[in-house]
C-alpha positions in Angstrom: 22.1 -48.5 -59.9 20.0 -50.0 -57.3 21.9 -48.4 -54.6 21.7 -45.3 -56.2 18.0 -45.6 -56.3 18.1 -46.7 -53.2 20.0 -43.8 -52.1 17.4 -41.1 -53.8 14.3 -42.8 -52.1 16.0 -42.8 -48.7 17.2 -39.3 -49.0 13.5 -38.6 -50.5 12.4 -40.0 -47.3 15.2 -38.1 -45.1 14.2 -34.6 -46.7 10.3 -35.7 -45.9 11.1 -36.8 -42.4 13.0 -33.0 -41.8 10.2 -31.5 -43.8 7.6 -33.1 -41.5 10.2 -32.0 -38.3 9.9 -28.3 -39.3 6.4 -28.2 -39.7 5.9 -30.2 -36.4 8.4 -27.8 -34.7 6.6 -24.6 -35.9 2.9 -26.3 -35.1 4.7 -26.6 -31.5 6.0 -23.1 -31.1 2.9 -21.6 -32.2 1.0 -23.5 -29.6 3.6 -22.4 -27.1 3.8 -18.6 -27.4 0.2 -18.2 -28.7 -1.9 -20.5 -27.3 -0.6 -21.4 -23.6 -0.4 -17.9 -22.8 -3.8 -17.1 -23.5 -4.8 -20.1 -21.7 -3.0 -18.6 -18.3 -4.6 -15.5 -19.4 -8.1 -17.0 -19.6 -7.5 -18.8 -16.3 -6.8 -15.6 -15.0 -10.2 -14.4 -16.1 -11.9 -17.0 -14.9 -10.6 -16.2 -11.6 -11.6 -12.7 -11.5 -15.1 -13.8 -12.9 -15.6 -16.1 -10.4 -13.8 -13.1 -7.6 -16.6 -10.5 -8.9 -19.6 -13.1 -8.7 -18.7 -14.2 -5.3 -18.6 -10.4 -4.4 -22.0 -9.4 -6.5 -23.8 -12.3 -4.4 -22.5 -10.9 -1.0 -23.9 -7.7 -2.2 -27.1 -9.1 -3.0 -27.5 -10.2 1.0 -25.9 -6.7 2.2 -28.7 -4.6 0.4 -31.3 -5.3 2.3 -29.5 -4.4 5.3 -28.1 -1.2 3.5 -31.4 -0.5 2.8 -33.1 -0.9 6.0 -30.1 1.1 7.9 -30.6 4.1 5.2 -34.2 4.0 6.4 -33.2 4.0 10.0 -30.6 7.2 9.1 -33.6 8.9 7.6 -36.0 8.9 10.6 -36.9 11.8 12.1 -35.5 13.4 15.0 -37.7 13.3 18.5 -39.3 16.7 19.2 -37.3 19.6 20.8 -34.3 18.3 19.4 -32.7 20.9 17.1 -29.4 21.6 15.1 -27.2 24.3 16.7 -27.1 26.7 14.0 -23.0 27.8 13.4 -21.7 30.4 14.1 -17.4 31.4 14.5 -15.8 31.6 17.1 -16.1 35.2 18.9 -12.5 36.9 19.9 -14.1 36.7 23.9 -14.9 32.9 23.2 -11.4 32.2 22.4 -9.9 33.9 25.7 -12.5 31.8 27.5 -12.0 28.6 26.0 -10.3 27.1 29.3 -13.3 28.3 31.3 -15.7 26.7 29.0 -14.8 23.4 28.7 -13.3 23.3 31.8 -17.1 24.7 33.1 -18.9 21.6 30.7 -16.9 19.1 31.8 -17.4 19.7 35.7 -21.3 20.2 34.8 -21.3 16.5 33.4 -18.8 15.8 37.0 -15.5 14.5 35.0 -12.1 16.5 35.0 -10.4 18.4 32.3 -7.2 17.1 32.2 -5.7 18.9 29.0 -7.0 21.5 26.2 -4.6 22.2 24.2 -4.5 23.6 20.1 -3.4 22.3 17.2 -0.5 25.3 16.4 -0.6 24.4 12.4 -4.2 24.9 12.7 -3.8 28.8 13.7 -2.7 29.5 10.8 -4.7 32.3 8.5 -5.6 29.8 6.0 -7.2 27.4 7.7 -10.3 26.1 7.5 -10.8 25.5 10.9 -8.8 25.3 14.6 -8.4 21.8 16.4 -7.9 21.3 19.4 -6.7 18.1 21.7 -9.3 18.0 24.3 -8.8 15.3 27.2 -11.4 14.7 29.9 -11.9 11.9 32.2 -14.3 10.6 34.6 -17.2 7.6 34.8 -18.0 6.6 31.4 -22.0 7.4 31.9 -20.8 10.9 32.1 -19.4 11.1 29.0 -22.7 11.2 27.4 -24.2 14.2 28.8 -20.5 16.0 28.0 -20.9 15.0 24.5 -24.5 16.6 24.5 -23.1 19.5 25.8 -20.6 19.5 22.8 -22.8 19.8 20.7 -24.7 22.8 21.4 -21.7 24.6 21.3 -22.7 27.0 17.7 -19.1 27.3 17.2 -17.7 23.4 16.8 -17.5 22.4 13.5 -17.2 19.0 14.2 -15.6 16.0 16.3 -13.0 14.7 14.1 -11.8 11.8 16.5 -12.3 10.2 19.7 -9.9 7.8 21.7 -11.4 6.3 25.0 -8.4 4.6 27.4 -9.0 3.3 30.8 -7.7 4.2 33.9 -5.3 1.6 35.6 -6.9 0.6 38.7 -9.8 2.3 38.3 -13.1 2.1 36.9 -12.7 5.4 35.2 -12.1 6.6 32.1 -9.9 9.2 29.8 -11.9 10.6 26.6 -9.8 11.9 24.4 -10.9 14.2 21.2 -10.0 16.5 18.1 -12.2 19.4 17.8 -12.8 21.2 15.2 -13.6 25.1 16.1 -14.8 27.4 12.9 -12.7 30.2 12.8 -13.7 33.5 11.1 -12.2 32.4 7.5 -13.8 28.7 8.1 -16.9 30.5 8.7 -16.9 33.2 5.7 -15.8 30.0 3.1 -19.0 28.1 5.0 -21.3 30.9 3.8 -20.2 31.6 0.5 
């Protein structure tokens, strides 16, 4: 008999042991597909946290010179200097677009070396009609031709600018997009 009890307590004991197995096993799968991904998750948090604070204090230095540069874009323009007011571009103007830029661009002593449209811009549609405009000359020049650009009433706007230099020389090419208001670009301006 005392190997039978002997039997019953160690298989008491076994059935214990496998009992505390399970439960151990389940504590550890809990902890591995609840817990440790939150924990990555968390980290992950934590990083952006510390991402957006790092960002809110470089922020905190840039405002002031936000601030102070939207003070200098609000200052007043000097006397006698005025906004063209727009107007489309006249059927004449368009025949003599050649002559007038070619005209501005010897007035401010460079060379018009191409003007030439944008063809998907002619279409009805569009709002307005670029064209590639290339000039070149001494790079002091281009300022006064770039004055002169904008008292034109009909250009819209200068949409891009490329400067290259000249190989083996100390000139320049200024190339630009243009945009001219047509008459539909003109009606939708005034609506």
């Amino acid at each position: 008999m005392s190997g039978m009890k002997e039997m019953a307590v160690f298989h008491i004991q076994m059935r214990g042991l496998i009992y505390l197995l399970i439960c151990a096993g389940s504590v550890i799968i809990v902890v591995a597909l609840m817990i440790l991904p939150r924990q990555k998750q968390l980290a992950k948090i934590d990083t952006e946290i510390a991402q957006l604070n790092a960002r809110i204090e470089e922020q905190k230095i840039l405002i002031p010179l936000f601030r102070n540069l939207e003070e200098k874009a609000q200052t007043r323009y000097p006397e006698g200097f005025s906004f063209v007011k727009k107007e489309k571009l006249s059927r004449e103007q368009i025949d003599r677009l050649p002559d007038i830029f070619s005209k501005m661009a010897n007035e401010s002593h460079l060379r018009l070396d191409r003007l030439e449209p944008e063809f998907d811009t002619l279409m009805e549609n569009s709002k307005c009609w670029r064209m590639k405009l290339d000039v070149s000359g001494d790079f002091f020049d281009f300022r006064q031709f770039l004055f002169r650009l904008g008292e034109l009433s009909w250009l819209d706007q200068i949409e891009q600018i490329w400067i290259q230099p000249q190989p083996e020389s100390k000139r320049l090419s200024l190339g630009m997009t243009l945009c001219l208001l047509n008459e539909q670009a003109h009606e939708q301006a005034h609506e």
